[in-house]
Residue, then its C-alpha position, 0 to 999 in steps of 0.5 A: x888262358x893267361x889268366x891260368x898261366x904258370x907264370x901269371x904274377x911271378x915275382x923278378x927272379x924267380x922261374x917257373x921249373x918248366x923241365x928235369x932232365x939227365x945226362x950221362x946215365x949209363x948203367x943206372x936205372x933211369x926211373x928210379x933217380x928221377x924219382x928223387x927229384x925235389x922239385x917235380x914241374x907241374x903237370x901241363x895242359x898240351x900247347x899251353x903254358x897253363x896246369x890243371x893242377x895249379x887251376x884247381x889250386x889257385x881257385x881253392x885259394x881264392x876261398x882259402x883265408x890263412x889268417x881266419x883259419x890260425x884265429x878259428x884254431x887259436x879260439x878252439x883250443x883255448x875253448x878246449x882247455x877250458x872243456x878239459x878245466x871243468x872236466x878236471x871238477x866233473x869228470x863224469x859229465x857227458x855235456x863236457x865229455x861230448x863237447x870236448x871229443x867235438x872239439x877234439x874232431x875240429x881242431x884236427x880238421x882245422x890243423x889240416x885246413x891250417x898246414x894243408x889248405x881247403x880241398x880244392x888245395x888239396x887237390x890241386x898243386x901250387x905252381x913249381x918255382x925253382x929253388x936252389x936249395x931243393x936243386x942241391x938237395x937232389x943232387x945229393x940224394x942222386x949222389x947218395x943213390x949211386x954210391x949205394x948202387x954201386x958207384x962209389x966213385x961217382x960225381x953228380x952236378x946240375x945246369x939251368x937254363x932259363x928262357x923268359x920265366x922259366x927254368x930247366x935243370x940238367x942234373x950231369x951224372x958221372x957214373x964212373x966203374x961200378x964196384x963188383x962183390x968179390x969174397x965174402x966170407x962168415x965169422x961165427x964160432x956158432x957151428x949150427x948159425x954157420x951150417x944154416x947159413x951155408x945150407x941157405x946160400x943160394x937164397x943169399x942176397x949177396x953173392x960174389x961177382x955182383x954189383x955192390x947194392x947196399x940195399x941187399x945187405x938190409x935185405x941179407x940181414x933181414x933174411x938171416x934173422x927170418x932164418x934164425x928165427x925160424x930155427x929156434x933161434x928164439x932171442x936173435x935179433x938183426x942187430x946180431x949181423x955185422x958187415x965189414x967192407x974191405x975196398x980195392x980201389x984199383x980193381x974196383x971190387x969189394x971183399x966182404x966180412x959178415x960178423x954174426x956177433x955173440x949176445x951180451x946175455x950168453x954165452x951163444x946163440x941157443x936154439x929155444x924149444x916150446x915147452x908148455x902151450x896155455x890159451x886163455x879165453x878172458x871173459x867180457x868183463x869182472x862179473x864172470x871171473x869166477x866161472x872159469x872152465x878148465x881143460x887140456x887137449x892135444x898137450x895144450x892148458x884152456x882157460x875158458x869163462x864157461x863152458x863156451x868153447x871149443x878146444x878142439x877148434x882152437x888146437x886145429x889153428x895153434x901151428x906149434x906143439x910142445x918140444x917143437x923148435x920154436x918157428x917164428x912164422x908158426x906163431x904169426x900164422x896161428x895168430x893169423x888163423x885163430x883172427x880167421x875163426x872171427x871170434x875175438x877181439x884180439x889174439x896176443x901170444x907170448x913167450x915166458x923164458x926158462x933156460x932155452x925153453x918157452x912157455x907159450x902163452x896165448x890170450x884173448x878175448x871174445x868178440x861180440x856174439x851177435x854183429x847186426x851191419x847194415x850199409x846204404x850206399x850206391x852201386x854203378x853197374x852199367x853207367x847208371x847208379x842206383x841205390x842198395x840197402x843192405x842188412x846182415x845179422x851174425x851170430x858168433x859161436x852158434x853152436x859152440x864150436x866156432x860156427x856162425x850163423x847169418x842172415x843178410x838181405x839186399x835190396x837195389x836197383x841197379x843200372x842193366x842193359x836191356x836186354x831188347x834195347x840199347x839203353x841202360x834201366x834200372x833193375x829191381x832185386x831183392x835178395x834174402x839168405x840165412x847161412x851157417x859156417x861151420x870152421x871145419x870141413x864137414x866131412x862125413x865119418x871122418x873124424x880127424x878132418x879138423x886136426x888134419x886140416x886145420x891149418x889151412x883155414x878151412x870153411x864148410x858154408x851151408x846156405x838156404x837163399x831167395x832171390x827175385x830180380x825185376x828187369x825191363x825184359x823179365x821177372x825173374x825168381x829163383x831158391x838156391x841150397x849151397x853146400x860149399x867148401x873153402x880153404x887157404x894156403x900159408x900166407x893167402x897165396x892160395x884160395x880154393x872154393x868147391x861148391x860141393x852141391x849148388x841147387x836153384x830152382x828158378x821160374x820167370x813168371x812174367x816176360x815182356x811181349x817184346x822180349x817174348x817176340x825175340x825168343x820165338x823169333x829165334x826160335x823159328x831160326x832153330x836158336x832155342x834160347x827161349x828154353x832158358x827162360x822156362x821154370x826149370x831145376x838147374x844143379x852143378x857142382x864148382x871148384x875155383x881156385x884163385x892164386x895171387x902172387x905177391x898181394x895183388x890188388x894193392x894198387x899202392x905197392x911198388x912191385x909187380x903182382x898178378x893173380x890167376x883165377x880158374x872155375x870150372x863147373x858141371x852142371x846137371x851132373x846127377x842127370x847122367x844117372x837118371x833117365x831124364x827127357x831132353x829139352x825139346x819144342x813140348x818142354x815146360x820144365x827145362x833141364x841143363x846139363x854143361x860144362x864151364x871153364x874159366x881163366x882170368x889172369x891180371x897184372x900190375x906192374x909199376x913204373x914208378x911211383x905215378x905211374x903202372x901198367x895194368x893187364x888183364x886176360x880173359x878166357x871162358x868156354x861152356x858147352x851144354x850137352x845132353x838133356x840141354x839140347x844146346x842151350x844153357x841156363x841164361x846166367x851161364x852165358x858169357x856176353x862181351x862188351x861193357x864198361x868191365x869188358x871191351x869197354x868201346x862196346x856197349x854192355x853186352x852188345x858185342x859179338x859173337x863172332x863176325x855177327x851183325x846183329x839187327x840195327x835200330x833206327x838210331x844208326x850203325x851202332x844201334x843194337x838192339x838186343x844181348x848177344x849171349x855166347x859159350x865161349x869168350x876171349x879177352x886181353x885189356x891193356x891200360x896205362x895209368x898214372x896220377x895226374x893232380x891230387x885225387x885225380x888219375x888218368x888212364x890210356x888203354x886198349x881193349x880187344x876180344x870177342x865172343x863165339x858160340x860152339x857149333x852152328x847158329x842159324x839165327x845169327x850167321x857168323x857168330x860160331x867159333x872157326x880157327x880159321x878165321x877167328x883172329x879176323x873177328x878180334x875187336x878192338x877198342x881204344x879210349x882213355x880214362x879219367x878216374x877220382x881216386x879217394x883211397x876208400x872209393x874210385x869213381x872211374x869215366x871211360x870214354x871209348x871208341x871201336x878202332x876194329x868191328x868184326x860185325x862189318x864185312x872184311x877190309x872194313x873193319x878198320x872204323x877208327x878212320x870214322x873219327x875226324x875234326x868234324x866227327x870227333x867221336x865217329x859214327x853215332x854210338x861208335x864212341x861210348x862213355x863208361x861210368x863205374x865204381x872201382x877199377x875195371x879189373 
């Protein structure tokens, strides 16, 4: 251990930085001045004076020669000038072109090597040693901080105390009173600025009786230009916006004069208005600059080269009209929508100036009619990986109207849990689709559809698919016809999906004899799951909608976000017209009729820059009536446990309810089969942070169950009872290790049941099973996930 200790080979003098702590924050945000530290000290392994960090560092270093790599850099850019001297003779020669973009790429490579060191180094940290500089550059970064905060008064200094080699600082923070905003008052000659200034005042970000943030001003300035431009208020810029700070030292209040500043090119400010709209499509290249198409639609000028598209498509997506005001964010969602189409290369819109009127001009370029993309890669769906091959072939502006046609394939294994044994197999699917989607709702004898619409991105996808999947139980083959709706609200926030019509025809033309023996021996206990695998026509019509509320899923941001996703499903709808047998023991051609429901709720909030709290609530329910007699279509079942699912369970393995499900010959936790069920509950809490470079860790609890509705002869305890099912919650708990290289996350989740509802009650508590001599519990109890990406 001394070998990898933060102090090895310290030179006399200097200290290992051990600590960083404050003093005397009162009002402040604590997290926040913390993070204006210099100098952080290395993440410690417990009990230890030693660093995982500073070990991957200092190993990189052993491989790591700073003079080899500023020789190698030397010697390639005196080649490079020598590539670029003979290009200057032969300019088109592709042996010189080709090896200068070589060089090019290594010389970056080695300028990174040379600045940052190897990847070990990069992934690692350099020991932290305590520099006075750095320790004065915070204080005055803390001291900045505060007087921007409101603390004009405020006096910071530090301390250090050293013990052996190393050092802890205490930064001493006195706050002293806080500066309160007191009358703000607007100076303009402009009555239109001023009227919406005053109409917009409760959205201010400065506001009498607040604390002085300097922050808000930026944030005020920003918001009034948004507000202007919005307005018509073409040329104004932020620069326009003054302020004028009056200080009252003994009451500690602050009067504020906000200028808005008369432009040096007119008299005022003018509100500008669109007066004409061109869009001109370029062709590809010089050779069809004579084949122009002119046309106007909706008041708008189209240039096109041919007669290749459609102008009525385009008007739908351009969101300003002529004698309009101009609207800033009109024009960024035009942009937005017309890049939606997928139909160019680029989208540039323009403005001509005359007076206070615009002449807005919009220029573009088609992309490539036909895109063939093919990806090979692996996937990891139940810990273990597998290969995928996949291959898709579009077509752009098939009908000339903005259509699109695809073809896409896939090919893979995959890792599954079986559904008859408690260990993972790979799984074999081929999967094949021809698609096309219309930029439009195709609604019949509804003409004005694509005006009315338009401006909410809207997609009509009509899809003919196959699709055939191998498993250790089962052959498993199915078509599919899809009729689908989608569309977006302004800015994204919104996205809504009706799948209008969803058609499969599914067989499963082999089972295996142990698969087969489970389902009739359910279906001896009254459990009639083995309907599900009959040949059988399954139809249903679906709506999602998804809501994501301040760009969830960028996990790099630094405010809070969520996203609430909701589906619901009626399948089997059209059977309540028709007079169609129930399911029943003489059935070879099952039917289905059922209801979905579905709430997924997901949220992120970050501490501070390393570390976040992630949550996530799950609640499904579908209940099969009618023909279905009880049983759904096996895809529709909800199943718990897994390594995106309360992750101490094994996939698929838990529940439903209070159910013990028959235990194998390998121990308590030995299940053999899947436990499918209509309804499930669950929450994830997880805490992460950055632990070194590219590494992350992960603290979190999971807890939830599945039930079935109504009585379930075949697996006692497994129905669905107010009175009881909070006592039938498990509960697993486990920590995480992720590998985060921006464009991949390799996640390991090791965890263990703390509460297993499948054990009778005052046992459920298994947690105590772990101990120094079984240090992951009873057999199976402790289970380790491996995945791509983050669990939710």
């Amino acid at each position: 251990m001394a070998a990898c200790s933060l102090s090895k080979d310290l030179p006399e003098g200097e200290f290992v930085l051990e600590k960083n702590s404050l003093e005397g924050v009162k009002k402040a945000n604590h997290l926040e001045i913390e993070n204006l530290f210099f100098q952080e000290p290395n993440t410690r392994i417990p009990l230890t004076n030693s660093s995982l960090g500073v070990t991957i560092y200092r190993f990189g270093q052993a491989f790591y020669d700073s003079a080899k790599v500023s020789d190698k850099l030397e010697a390639k850019n005196a080649e490079l000038q020598e590539v670029k001297a003979n290009l200057l003779e032969t300019p088109e020669d592709r042996k010189h072109i080709k090896r200068r973009d070589k060089l090019l790429t290594k010389i970056e490579d080695l300028e990174k090597l040379e600045e940052y060191g190897n990847f070990l180094m990069r992934t690692g940290n350099p020991v932290t040693i305590l520099d006075s500089a750095q320790t004065e550059k915070t204080v005055n970064e803390i001291d900045s901080y505060l007087y921007n905060k409101g603390f004009l008064d405020s006096e910071v200094s530090f301390g250090v105390k050293t013990k052996k080699k190393t050092a802890k600082v205490t930064y001493i923070i006195q706050e002293n009173e806080r500066y309160l905003l007191d009358s703000i008052y607007t100076r303009s000659d402009n009555e239109g600025i001023l009227a919406l200034i005053k109409e917009t005042q409760t959205k201010s970000f400065i506001k009498h009786g607040d604390s002085y943030i300097q922050s808000n001003f930026t944030k005020e300035r920003e918001r009034l230009e948004e507000l202007f431009k919005n307005n018509g208020y073409y040329m104004f810029t932020k620069s326009f916006i003054d302020y004028n700070l009056y200080y009252d030292t003994i009451s500690k209040q602050i009067n504020v004069e906000q200028r808005i500043l008369k432009p040096s090119f007119a008299e005022k400010h003018e509100v500008y208005s669109i007066d004409s709209i061109t869009f001109k499509v370029s062709p590809p290249s010089e050779d069809f600059i004579d084949e122009k198409d002119h046309r106007n639609y909706q008041d708008i000028d189209f240039t096109f080269y041919r007669d290749r598209f459609s102008a009525k498509l385009f008007s739908s997506r351009i969101l300003f009209d002529e004698g309009h005001l101009y609207k800033r964010e009109d024009i960024i969602e035009t942009q937005k929508q017309l890049s939606n189409l997928d139909l160019f290369r680029y989208i540039n819109i323009s403005f001509d100036t005359v007076g206070t009127s615009l002449t807005a001009k919009i220029l573009t370029q088609p992309n490539q009619k036909y895109q063939l993309t093919n990806q090979l890669g692996l996937s990891i769906t139940e810990q273990l990986p597998g290969p995928f091959f996949s291959m898709v072939l579009r077509n752009r502006n098939f009908f000339r109207a903005g259509e699109i046609l695809e073809f896409s394939t896939r090919m893979g294994y995959e890792g599954v849990a079986s559904a008859t044994d408690q260990g993972v197999y790979q799984s074999k699917e081929f999967g094949t689709s021809a698609s096309v989607i219309f930029p439009r709702f195709l609604i019949p004898f509804y003409g004005r559809a694509l005006q009315k619409f338009g401006r909410y991105n809207p997609n009509t996808r009509t899809q003919l698919a196959y699709n055939y999947t191998n498993r250790p139980e089962y052959t498993r083959s199915g078509l599919n016809a899809l009729l689908a709706y989608t569309w977006v609200t302004r800015g994204n926030r919104q996205q809504f999906t009706i799948n209008v019509a969803d058609i499969n025809y599914v067989r499963t033309p082999k089972i295996s004899d142990d698969f087969t023996d489970v389902l009739l021996d359910l279906e001896s206990q009254g459990n009639n799951l083995i309907w599900s695998f009959l040949p059988s026509f399954i139809s249903s019509i679906s709506g999602q909608s998804i809501i994501n509320f301040n760009n969830y899923g960028n996990y790099n941001s630094s405010n809070k976000a969520s996203l609430l996703k909701l589906f619901v499903e009626s399948g089997g709808t059209t059977l309540n017209f028709v007079n169609t047998p129930s399911n029943n023991e003489t059935t070879d051609f099952a039917r289905f009729q059922w209801l979905k429901f579905q709430a997924d709720f997901r949220r992120y909030h970050p501490i501070n820059e390393k570390s976040t709290l992630a949550y996530r609530a799950n609640f499904g329910i579908a209940n099969p009536y009618g023909v279905s007699n009880g049983i759904l279509p096996y895809e529709k079942y909800f199943f718990a446990g897994g390594g995106t699912s309360i992750r101490a369970w094994q996939a698929r393995r838990l529940g439903p309810g209070s159910y013990t499900p028959p235990i194998g010959d390998n121990g308590r936790y030995d299940y053999a089969f899947e436990q499918p069920a209509e309804m499930i509950i669950e929450t994830m809490l997880e805490y992460r942070r950055n632990l070194v470079g590219y590494f992350d860790m992960a603290v979190f609890v999971d807890a939830g169950n599945s039930w079935v509705i109504g009585v379930d002869n075949s697996r006692p305890g497994a129905d669905f009872r107010f009175d009881r099912f909070y006592k039938e919650i498990a509960i697993g708990t486990g920590l995480g290790l992720r590998m985060d290289f921006n464009f991949l996350v390799v996640r390991l989740d090791l965890a263990t049941k703390a509460v297993d509802p499948s054990m009778p009650e005052g046992e459920r508590w298994v947690l105590d099973n772990i101990s120094f001599n079984q240090i992951f519990g009873l057999k199976g109890q402790t289970v380790l996930n491996f995945g791509i990406g983050y669990p939710f």
